[in-house]
DOMAR-598757 format. One record per atom (N, C-alpha, C): x, y, z; residue in one letter; atom name. Coordinates in nm, 2 decimals. Last residue first. Example, Ala and Ser with C-alpha at 12.3 -4.5 7.8 and 13.67 -1.06 7.14 Angstrom:
<atoms>
+--------+--------+--------+----+----+
|      x |      y |      z | aa | at |
+--------+--------+--------+----+----+
|   1.28 |  -0.22 |   0.71 |  s |  N |
|   1.37 |  -0.11 |   0.71 |  s | CA |
|   1.29 |   0.00 |   0.79 |  s |  C |
|   1.32 |  -0.57 |   0.78 |  a |  N |
|   1.23 |  -0.45 |   0.78 |  a | CA |
|   1.32 |  -0.33 |   0.78 |  a |  C |
+--------+--------+--------+----+----+
</atoms>
This chain:
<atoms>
+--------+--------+--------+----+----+
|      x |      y |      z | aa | at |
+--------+--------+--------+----+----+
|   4.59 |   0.51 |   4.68 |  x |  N |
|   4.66 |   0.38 |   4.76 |  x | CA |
|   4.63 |   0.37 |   4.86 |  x |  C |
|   4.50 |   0.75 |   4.64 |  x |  N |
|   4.40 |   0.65 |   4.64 |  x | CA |
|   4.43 |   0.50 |   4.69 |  x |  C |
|   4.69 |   0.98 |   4.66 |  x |  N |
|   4.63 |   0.92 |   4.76 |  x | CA |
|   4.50 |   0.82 |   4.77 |  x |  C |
|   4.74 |   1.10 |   4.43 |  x |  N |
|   4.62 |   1.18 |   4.51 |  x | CA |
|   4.54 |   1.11 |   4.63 |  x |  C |
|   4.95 |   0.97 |   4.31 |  x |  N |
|   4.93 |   1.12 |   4.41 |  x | CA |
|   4.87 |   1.19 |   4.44 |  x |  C |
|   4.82 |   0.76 |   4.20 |  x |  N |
|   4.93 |   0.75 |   4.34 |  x | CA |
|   4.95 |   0.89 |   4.38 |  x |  C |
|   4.58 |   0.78 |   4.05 |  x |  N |
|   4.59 |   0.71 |   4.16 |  x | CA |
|   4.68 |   0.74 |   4.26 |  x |  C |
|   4.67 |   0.96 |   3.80 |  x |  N |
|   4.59 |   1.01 |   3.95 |  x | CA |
|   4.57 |   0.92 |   4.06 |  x |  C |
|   4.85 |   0.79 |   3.71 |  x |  N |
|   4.93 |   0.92 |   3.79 |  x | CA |
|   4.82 |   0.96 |   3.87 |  x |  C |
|   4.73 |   0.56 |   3.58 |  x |  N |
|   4.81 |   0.58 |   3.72 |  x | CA |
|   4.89 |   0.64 |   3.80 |  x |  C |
|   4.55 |   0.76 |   3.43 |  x |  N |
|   4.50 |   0.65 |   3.55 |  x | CA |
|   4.61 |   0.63 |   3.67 |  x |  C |
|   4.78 |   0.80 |   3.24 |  x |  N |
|   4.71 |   0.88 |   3.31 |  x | CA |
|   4.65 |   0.85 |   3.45 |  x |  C |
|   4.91 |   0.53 |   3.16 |  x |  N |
|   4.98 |   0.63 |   3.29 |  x | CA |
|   4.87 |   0.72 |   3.29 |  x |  C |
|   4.68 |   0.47 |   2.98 |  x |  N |
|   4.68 |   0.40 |   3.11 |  x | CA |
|   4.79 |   0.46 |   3.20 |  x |  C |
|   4.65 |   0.69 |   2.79 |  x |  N |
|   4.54 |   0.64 |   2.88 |  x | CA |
|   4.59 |   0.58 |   3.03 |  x |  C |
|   4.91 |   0.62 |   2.70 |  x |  N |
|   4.90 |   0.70 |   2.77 |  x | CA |
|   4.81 |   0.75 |   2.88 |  x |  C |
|   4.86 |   0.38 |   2.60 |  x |  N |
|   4.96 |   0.36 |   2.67 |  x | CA |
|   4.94 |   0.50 |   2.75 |  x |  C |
|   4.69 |   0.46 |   2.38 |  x |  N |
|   4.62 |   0.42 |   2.50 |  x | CA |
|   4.69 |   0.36 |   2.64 |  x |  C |
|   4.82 |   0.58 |   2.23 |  x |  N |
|   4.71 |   0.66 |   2.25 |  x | CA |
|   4.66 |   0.60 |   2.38 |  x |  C |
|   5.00 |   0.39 |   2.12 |  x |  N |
|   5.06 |   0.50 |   2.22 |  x | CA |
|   5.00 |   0.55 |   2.27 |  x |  C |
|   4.79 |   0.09 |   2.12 |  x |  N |
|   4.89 |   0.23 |   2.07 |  x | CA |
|   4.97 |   0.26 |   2.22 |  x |  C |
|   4.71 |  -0.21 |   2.25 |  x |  N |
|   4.73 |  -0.14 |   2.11 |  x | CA |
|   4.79 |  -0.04 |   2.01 |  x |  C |
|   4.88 |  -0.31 |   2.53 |  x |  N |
|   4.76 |  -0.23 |   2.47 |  x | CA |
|   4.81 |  -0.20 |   2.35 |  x |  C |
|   4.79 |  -0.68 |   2.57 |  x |  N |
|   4.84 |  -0.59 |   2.55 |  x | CA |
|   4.79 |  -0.42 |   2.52 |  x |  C |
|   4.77 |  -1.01 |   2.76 |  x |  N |
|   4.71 |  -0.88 |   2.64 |  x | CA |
|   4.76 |  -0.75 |   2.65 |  x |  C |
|   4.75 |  -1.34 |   2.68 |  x |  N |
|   4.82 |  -1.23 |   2.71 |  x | CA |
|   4.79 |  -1.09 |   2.64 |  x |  C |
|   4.53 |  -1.56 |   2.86 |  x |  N |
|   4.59 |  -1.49 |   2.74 |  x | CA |
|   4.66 |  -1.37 |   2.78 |  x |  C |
|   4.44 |  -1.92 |   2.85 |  x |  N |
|   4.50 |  -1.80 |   2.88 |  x | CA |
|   4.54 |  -1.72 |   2.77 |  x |  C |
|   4.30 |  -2.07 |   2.64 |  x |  N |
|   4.26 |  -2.05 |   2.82 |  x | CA |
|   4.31 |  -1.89 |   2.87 |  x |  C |
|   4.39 |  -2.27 |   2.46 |  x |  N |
|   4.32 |  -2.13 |   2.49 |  x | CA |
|   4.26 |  -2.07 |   2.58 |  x |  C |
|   4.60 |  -2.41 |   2.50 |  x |  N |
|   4.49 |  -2.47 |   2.53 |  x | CA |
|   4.37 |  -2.40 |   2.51 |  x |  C |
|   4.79 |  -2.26 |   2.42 |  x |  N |
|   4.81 |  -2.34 |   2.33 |  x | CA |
|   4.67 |  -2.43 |   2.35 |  x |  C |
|   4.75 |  -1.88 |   2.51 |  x |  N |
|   4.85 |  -2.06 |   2.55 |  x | CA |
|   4.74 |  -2.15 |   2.46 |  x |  C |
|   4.82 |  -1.63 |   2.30 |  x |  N |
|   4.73 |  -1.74 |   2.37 |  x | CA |
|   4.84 |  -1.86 |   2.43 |  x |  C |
|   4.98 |  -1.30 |   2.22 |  x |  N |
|   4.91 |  -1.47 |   2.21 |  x | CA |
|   4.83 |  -1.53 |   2.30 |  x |  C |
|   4.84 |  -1.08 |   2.23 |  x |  N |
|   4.93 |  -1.06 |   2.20 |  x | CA |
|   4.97 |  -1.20 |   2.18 |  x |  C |
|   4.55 |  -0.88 |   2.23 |  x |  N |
|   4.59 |  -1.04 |   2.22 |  x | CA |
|   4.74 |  -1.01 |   2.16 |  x |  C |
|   4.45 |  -0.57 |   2.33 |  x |  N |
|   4.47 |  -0.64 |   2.19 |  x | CA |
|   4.57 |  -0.76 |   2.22 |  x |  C |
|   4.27 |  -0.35 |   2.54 |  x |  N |
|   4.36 |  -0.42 |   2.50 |  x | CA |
|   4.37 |  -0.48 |   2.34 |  x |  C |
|   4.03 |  -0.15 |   2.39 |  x |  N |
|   4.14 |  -0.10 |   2.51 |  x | CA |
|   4.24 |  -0.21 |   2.54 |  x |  C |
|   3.81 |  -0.29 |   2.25 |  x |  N |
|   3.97 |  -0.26 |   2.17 |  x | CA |
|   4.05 |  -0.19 |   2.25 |  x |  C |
|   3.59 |  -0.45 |   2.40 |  x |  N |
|   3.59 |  -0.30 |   2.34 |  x | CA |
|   3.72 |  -0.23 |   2.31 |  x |  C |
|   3.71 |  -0.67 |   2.48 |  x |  N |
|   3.62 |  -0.71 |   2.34 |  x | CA |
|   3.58 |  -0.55 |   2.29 |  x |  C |
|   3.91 |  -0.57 |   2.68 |  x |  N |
|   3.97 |  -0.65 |   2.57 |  x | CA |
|   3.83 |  -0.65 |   2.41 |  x |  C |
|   3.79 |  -0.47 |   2.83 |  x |  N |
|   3.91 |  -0.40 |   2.79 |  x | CA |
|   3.92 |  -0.39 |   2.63 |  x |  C |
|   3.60 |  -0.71 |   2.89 |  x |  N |
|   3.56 |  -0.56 |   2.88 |  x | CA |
|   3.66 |  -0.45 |   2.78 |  x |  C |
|   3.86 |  -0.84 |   3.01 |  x |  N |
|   3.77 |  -0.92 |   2.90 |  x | CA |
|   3.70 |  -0.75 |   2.85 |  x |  C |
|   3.95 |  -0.72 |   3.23 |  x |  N |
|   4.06 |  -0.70 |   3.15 |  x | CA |
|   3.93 |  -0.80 |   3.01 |  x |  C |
|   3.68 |  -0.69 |   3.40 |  x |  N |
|   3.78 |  -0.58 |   3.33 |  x | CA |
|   3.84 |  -0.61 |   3.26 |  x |  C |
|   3.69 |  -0.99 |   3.42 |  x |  N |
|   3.60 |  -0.91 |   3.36 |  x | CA |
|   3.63 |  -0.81 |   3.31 |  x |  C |
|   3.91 |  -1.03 |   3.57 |  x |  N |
|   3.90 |  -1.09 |   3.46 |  x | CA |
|   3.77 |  -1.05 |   3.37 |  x |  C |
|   3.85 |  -0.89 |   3.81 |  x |  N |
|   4.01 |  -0.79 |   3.70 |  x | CA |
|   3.97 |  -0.87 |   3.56 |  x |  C |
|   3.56 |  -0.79 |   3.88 |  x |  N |
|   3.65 |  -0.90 |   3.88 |  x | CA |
|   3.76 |  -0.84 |   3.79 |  x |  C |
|   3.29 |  -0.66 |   3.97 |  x |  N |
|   3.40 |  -0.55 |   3.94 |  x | CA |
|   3.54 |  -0.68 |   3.91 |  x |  C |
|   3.03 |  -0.62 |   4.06 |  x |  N |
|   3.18 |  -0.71 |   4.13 |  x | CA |
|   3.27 |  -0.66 |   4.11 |  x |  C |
|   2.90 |  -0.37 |   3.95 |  x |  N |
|   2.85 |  -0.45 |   4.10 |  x | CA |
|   3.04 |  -0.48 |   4.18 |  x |  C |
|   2.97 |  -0.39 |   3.66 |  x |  N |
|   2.99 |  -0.25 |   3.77 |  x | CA |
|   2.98 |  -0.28 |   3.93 |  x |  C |
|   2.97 |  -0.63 |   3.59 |  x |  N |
|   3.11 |  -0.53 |   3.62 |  x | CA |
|   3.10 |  -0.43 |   3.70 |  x |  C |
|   2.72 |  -0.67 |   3.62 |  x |  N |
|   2.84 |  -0.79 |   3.69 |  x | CA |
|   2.94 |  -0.69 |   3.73 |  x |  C |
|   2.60 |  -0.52 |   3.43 |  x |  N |
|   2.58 |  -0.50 |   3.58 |  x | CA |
|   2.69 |  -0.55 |   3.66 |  x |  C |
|   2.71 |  -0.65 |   3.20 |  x |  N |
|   2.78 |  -0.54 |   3.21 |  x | CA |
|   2.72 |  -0.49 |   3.37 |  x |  C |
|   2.84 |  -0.93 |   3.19 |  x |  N |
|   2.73 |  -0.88 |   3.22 |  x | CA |
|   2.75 |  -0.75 |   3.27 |  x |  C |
|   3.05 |  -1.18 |   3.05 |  x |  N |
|   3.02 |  -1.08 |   3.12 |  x | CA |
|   2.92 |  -1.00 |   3.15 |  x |  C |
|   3.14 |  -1.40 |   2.87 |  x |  N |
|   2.98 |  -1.38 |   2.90 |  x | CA |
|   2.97 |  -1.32 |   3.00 |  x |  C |
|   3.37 |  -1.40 |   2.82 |  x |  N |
|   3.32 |  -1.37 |   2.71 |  x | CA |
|   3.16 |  -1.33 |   2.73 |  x |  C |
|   3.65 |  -1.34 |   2.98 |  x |  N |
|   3.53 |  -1.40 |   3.01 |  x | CA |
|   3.43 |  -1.32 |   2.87 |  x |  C |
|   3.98 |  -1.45 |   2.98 |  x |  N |
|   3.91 |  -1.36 |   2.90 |  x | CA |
|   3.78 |  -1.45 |   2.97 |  x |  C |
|   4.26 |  -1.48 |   3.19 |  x |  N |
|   4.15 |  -1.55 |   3.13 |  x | CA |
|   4.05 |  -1.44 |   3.10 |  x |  C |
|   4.58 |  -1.31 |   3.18 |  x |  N |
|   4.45 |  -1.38 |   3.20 |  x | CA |
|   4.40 |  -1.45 |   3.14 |  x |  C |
|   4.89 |  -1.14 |   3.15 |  x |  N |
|   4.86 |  -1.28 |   3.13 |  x | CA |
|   4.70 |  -1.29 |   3.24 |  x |  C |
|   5.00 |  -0.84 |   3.00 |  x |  N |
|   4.96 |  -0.91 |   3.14 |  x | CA |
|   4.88 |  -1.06 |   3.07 |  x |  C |
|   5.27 |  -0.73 |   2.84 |  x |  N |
|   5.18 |  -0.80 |   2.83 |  x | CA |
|   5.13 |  -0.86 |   2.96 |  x |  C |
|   5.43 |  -0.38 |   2.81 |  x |  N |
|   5.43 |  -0.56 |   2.82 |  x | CA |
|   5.30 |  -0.57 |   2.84 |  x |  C |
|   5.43 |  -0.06 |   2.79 |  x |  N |
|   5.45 |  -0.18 |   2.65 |  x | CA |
|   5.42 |  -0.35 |   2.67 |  x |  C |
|   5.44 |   0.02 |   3.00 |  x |  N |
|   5.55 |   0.02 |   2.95 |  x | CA |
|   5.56 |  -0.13 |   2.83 |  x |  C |
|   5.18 |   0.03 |   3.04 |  x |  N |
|   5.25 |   0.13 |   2.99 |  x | CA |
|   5.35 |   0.14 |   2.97 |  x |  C |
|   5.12 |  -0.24 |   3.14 |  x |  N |
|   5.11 |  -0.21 |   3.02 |  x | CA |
|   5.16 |  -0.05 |   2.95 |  x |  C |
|   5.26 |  -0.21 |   3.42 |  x |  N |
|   5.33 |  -0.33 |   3.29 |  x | CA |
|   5.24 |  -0.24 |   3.14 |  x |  C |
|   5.07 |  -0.05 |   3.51 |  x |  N |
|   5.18 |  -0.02 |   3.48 |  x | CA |
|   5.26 |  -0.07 |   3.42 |  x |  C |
|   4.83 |  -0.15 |   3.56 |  x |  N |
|   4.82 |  -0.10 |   3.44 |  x | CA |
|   4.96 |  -0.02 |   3.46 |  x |  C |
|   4.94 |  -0.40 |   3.71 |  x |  N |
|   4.90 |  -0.43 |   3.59 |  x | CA |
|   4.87 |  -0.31 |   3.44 |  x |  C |
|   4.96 |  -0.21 |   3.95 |  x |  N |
|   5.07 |  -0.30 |   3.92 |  x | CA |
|   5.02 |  -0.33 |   3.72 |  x |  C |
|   4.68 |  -0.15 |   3.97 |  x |  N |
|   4.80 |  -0.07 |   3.97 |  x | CA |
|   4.93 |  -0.15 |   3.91 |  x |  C |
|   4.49 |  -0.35 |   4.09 |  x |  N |
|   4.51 |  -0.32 |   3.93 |  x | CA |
|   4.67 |  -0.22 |   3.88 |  x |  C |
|   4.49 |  -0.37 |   4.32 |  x |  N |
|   4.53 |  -0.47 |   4.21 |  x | CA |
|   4.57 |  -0.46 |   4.12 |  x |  C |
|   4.43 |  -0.14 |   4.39 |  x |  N |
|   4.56 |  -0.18 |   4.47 |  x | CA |
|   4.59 |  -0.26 |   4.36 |  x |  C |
|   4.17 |  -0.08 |   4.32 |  x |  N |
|   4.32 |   0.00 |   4.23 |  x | CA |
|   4.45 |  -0.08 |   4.34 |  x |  C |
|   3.93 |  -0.14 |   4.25 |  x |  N |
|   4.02 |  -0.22 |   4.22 |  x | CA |
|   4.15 |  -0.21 |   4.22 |  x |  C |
|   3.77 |   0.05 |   4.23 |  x |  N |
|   3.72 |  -0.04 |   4.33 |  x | CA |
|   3.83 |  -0.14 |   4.32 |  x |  C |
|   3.88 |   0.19 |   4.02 |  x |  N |
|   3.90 |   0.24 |   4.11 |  x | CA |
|   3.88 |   0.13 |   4.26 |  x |  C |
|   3.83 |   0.02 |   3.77 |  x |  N |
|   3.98 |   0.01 |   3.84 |  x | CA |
|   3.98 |   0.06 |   3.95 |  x |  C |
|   3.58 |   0.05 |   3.76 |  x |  N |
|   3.59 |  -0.09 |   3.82 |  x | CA |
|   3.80 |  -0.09 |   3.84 |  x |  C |
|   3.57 |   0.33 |   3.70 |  x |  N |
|   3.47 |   0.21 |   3.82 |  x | CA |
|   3.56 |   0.12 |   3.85 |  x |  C |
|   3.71 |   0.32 |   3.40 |  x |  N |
|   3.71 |   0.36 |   3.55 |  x | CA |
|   3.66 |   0.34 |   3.68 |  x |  C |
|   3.53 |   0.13 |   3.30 |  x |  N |
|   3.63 |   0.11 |   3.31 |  x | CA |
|   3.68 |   0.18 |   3.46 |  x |  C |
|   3.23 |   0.31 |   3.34 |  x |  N |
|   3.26 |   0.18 |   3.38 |  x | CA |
|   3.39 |   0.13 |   3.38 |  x |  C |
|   3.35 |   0.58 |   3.20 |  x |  N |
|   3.28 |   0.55 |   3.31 |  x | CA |
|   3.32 |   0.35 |   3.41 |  x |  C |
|   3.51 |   0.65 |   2.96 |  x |  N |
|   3.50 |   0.54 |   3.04 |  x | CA |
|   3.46 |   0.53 |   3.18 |  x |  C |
|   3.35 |   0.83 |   2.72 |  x |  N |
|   3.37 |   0.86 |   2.87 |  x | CA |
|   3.43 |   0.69 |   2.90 |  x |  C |
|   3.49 |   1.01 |   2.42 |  x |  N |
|   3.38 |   0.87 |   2.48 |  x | CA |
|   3.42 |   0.93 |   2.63 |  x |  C |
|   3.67 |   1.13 |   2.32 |  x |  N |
|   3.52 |   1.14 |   2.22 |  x | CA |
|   3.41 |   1.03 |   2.33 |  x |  C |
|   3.92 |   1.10 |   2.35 |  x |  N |
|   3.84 |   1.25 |   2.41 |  x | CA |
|   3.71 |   1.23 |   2.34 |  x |  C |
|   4.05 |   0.94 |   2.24 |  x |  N |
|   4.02 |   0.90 |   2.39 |  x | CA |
|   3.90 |   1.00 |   2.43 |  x |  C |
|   4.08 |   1.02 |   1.93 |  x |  N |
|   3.98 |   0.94 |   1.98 |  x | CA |
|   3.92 |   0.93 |   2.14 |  x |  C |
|   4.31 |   1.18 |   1.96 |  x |  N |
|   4.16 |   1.23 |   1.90 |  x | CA |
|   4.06 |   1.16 |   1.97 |  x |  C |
|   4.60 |   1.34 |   1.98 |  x |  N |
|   4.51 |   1.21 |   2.05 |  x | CA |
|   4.39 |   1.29 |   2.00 |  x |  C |
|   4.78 |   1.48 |   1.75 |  x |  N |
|   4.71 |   1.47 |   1.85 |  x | CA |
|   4.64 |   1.34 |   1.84 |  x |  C |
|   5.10 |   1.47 |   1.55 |  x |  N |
|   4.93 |   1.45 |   1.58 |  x | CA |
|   4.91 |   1.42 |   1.71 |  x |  C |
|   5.22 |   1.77 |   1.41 |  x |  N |
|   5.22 |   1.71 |   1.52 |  x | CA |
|   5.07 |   1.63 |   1.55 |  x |  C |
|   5.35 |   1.94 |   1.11 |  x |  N |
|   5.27 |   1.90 |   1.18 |  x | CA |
|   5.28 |   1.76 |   1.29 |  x |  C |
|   5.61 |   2.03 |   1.04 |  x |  N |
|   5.53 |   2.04 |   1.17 |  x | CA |
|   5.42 |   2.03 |   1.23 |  x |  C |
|   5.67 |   1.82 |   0.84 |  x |  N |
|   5.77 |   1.80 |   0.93 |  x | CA |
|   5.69 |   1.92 |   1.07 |  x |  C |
|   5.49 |   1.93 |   0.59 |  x |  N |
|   5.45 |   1.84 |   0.69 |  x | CA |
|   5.51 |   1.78 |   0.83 |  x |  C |
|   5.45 |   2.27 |   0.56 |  x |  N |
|   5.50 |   2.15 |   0.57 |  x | CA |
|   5.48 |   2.07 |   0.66 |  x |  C |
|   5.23 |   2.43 |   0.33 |  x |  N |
|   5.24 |   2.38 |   0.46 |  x | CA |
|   5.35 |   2.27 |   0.46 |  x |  C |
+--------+--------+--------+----+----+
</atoms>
């Protein structure tokens, strides 16, 4: 077998559901659109991480800084730095695997009329 054809597949995204993520972009998608487009093109969105989230909180309010904390302590983003006070942060996504994740999201948003 050579190895020049073999091609890897996405493995991981297809083993879980993101229920709750999804939730909370949908109730959120004017906002969030913008932000999960920076990250498929590789850049970094700048927040504050909340560390004492409540996973009701998220589904109920739904806040971007909960989402993007959520994102962030279950490995869908990854810290790209900090400001110097630790307050803020910039976060990024990790692969290709989840760069894709996030144009998926925002191909079904814009042409299926969720704007």
């Amino acid at each position: 077998m050579c190895l020049d054809s073999l091609i890897p597949a996405t493995y991981w995204m297809n083993t879980s559901q993101d229920t709750i993520i999804e939730d909370i972009i949908n109730k959120n998608k004017r906002t969030v659109l913008p932000y999960l487009e920076l990250l498929t093109r590789g850049a970094a969105l700048q927040t504050r991480l909340n560390p004492h989230s409540v996973f009701k909180s998220l589904k109920d309010a739904g806040s971007l800084s909960d989402l993007w904390s959520l994102m962030f302590y279950s490995g869908y983003l990854t810290l790209e730095k900090q400001s110097p006070d630790g307050r803020v942060y910039w976060l990024k996504s990790p692969n290709h695997e989840l760069n894709n994740y996030y144009r998926e999201i925002t191909e079904r948003m814009i042409p299926s009329g969720m704007l």
